[in-house]
C-alpha positions in Angstrom: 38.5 -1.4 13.2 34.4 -1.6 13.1 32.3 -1.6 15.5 29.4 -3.5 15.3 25.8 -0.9 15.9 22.4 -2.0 18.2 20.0 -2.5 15.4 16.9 -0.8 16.2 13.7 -2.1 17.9 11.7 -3.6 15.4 8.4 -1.5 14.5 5.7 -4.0 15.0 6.6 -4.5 19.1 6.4 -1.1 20.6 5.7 1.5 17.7 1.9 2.9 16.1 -0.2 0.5 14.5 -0.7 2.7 12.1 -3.5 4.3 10.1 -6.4 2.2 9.5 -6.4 -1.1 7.3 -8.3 -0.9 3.9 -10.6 -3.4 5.5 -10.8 -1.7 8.4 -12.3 1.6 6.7 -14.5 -0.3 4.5 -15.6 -2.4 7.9 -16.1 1.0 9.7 -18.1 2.5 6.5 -20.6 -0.4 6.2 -20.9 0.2 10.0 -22.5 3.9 9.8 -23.8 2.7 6.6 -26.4 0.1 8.7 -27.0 2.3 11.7 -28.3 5.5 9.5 -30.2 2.4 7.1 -32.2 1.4 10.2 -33.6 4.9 10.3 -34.2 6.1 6.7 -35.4 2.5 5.6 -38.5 3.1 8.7 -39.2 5.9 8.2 -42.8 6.9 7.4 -43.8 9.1 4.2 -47.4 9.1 4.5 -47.6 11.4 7.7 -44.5 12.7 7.7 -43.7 16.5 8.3 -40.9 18.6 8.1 -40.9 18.3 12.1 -40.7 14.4 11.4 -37.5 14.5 9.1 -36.1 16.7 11.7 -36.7 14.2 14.4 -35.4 11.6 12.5 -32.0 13.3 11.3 -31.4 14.4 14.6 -31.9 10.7 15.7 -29.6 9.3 13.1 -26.9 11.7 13.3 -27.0 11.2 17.1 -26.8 7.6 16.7 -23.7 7.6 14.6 -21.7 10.1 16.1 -22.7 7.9 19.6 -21.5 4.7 17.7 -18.3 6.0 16.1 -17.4 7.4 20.3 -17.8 3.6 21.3 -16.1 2.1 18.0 -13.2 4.7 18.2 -12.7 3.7 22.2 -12.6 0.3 20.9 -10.2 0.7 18.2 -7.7 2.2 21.0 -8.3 -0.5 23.3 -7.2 -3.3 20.4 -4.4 -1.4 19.9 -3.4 -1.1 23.2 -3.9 -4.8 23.5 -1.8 -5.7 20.6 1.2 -3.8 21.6 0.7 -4.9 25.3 0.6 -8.9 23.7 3.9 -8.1 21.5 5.9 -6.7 24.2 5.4 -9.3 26.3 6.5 -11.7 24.1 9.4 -9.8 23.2 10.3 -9.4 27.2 10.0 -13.2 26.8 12.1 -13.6 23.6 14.5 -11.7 25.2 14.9 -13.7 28.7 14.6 -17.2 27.3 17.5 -19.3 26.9 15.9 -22.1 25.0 15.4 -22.2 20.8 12.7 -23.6 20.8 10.6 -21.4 22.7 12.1 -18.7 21.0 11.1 -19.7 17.6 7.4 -20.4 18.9 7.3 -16.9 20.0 8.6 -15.5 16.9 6.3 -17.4 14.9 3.5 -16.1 16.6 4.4 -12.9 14.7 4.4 -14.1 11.3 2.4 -15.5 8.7 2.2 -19.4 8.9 3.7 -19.6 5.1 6.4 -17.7 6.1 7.1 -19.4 9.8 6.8 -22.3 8.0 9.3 -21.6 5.7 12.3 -20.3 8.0 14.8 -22.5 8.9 15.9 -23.4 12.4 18.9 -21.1 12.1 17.4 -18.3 10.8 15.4 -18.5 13.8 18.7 -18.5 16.1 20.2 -15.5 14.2 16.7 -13.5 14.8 16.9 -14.7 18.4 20.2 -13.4 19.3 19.4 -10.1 17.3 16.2 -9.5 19.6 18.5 -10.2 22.4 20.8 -7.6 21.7 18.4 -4.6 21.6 18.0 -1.9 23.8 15.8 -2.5 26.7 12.2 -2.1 25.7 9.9 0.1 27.6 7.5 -1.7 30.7 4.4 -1.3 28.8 2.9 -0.3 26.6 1.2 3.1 25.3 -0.7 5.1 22.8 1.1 7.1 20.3 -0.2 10.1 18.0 -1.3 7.9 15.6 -2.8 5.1 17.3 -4.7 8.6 18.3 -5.2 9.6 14.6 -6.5 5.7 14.1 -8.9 6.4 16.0 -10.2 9.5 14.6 -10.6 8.4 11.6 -12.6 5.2 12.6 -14.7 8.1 14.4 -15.4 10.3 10.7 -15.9 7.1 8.8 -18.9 6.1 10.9 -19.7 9.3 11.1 -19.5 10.7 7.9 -21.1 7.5 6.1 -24.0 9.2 7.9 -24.2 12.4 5.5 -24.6 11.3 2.0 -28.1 9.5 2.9 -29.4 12.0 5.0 -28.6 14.6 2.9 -31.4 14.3 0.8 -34.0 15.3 3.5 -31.9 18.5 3.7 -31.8 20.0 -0.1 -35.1 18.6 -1.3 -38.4 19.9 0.1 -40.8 17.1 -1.2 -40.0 14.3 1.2 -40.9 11.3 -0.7 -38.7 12.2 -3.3 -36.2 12.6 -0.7 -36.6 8.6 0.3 -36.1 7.2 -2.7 -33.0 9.3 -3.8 -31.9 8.5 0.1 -32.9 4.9 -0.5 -30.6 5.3 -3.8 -27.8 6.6 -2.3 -27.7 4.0 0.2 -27.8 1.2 -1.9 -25.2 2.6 -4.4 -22.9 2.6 -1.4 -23.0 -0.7 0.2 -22.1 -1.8 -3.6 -19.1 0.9 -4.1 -18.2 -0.9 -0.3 -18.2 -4.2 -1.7 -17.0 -3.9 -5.2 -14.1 -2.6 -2.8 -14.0 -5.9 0.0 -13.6 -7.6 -3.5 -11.1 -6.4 -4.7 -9.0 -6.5 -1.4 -9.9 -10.0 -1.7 -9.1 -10.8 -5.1 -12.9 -11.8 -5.7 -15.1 -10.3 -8.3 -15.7 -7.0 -7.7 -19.1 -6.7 -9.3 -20.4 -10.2 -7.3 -19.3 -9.3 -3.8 -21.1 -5.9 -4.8 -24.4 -7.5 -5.5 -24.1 -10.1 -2.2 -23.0 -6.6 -0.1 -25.9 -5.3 -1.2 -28.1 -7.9 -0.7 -26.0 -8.5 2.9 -26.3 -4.9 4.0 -30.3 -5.1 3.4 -30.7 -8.4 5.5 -28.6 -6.7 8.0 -30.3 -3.6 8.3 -33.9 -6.0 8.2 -32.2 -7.8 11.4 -31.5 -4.4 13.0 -35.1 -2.5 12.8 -37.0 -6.7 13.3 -34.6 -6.8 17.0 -35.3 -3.3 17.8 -32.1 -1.9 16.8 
């Protein structure tokens, strides 16, 4: 004789997010990428001294660790949002007794294409599944890598920081140190692109060029409102 087991709670409702999306990471890159931009791209070779590149790393490492604080804090609350959303719904999925607010909640969790493409009794067998797991918590919380998530959204900005400014750290002569920061820059808002394109299923070496030309506009906006 067999008994029939609880399946498990599905992943998505109450587990981790997870580590960071590869969108995510090259969102989070192109983030500290502009913020240490709007300092290098300003700043002023003429009358500079070693007291002024000082000044102006201190101010752009501030600024990104600052930034990647806020962003990480963000990043938690979105994922605290996201499980709090999917466990209510599944508190509703459980309760309901009618099918077809069941399968509009369901669908809510899936890709169009694929709610699209599920029959009504597929629906009614997921339905009665969700119905027979355990008891899911209240609400919702944080786990150790929701935690980890948001470290690493925290080093990316951060981090992003270090090869532009580095520059002004090894070399002595200063305006040298620009243009190889300048460099540096540039050859990383395409590497972030040729990247987004790819993800995309776009030309890698087009979305490079328009990041590139994006990132500068963007960075043009920043230091024009004051940023």
């Amino acid at each position: 004789m067999t008994t029939e087991t609880t399946p498990p709670p599905p992943p998505g409702l109450v587990a981790s997010r997870g580590f960071l999306e590869p969108i995510e990471r090259i969102s989070e890159v192109l983030f500290g990428l502009i913020m240490v931009l709007t300092f290098t791209v300003t700043f002023s070779v003429a009358e500079a001294g070693r007291a002024d590149v000082r000044e102006m790393l201190i101010g752009a490492l501030g600024c990104n660790i600052a930034w990647g604080l806020i962003d990480a804090v963000f990043y938690l609350m979105v994922v605290l949002a996201e499980k709090g959303r999917a466990l209510r719904s599944f508190h509703l999925v459980r309760r309901t007794e009618d099918p077809r607010e069941a399968r509009h909640l369901i669908a809510a969790f899936m890709p169009p294409v694929v709610a699209d493409a599920l029959e009504p009794a597929a629906y009614a067998s997921l339905h009665a599944r969700l119905r027979r797991l355990p008891e899911p918590p209240k609400q919702a919380g944080l786990a150790k890598r929701d935690w980890l998530g948001a470290a690493g959204v925290f080093l990316l900005v951060f981090l992003s920081t270090l090869p532009v400014v580095l520059p002004f750290v090894f070399m002595h002569d200063i305006a040298p140190a620009l243009r190889t920061s300048n460099v540096i820059g540039i050859t990383m808002l395409a590497i972030s692109g040729a990247a987004f394109g790819r993800i995309t299923s776009r030309n890698p070496w087009f979305v490079a060029i328009g990041m590139v030309i994006f990132g500068t506009l963007l960075v043009a906006l920043t230091i024009a409102l004051g940023g």
